[in-house]
C-alpha positions as MATLAB code, in Angstrom:
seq = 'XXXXXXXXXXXXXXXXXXXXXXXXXXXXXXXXXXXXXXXXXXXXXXXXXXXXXXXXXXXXXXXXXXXXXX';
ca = [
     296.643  257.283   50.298;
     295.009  260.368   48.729;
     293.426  261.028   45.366;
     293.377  264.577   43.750;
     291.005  266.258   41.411;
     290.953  269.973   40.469;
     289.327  271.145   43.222;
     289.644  268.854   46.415;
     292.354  266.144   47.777;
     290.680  263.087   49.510;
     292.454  261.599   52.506;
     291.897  257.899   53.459;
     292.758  257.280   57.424;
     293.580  253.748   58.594;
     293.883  252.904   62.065;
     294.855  249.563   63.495;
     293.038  248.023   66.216;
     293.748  244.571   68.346;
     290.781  243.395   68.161;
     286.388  243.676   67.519;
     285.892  244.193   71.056;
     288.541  247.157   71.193;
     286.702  248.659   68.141;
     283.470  248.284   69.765;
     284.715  249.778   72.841;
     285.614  252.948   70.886;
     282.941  252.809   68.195;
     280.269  251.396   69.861;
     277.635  249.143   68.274;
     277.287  248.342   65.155;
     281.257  248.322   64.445;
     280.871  249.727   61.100;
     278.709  252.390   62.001;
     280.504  255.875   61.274;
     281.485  257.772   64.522;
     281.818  261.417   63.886;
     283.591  264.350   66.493;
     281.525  267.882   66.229;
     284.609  269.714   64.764;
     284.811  266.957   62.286;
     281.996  269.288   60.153;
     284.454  271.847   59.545;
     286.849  269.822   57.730;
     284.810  267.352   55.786;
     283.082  267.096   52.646;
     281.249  264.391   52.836;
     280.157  262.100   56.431;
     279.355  258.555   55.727;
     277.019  256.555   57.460;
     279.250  253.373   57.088;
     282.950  252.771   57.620;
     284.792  250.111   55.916;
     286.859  247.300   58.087;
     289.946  245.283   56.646;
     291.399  242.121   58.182;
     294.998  242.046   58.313;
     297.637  238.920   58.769;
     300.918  239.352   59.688;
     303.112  240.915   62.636;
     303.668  244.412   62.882;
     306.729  245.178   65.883;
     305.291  247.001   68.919;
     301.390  246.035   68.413;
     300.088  243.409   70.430;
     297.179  241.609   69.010;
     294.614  239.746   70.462;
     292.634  236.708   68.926;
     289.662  237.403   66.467;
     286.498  237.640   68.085;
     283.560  238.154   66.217;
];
């Protein structure tokens, strides 16, 4: 998913996780805190504080999902 303007093309990432507890074992805590890598300043614009999560139903083949835990 990307929008362009004249001068820049913004890139939305989605990644798909089994579960809260395997995004706070990446992220850490708060799970919607931003998590940033230092060569990630070279190639953004713009660094939000916040990310945004999405809850999604359905099966998708070769991901195992866990129950929601909150």
């Amino acid at each position: 998913m990307h929008d362009i303007d004249q001068e820049r093309t913004e890139v939305i990432t989605l990644s798909l996780w089994s579960s809260w507890d395997a995004i706070r074992a990446f992220a850490g805590d708060p799970p919607d805190q931003a998590r940033y890598y230092a060569h990630d300043e070279q190639y953004l614009l713009t660094r939000p504080d916040k990310v945004k999560h999405y809850e999604a139903f359905g099966e998708l083949p070769g991901i195992e999902r866990s129950p929601p835990q909150r």
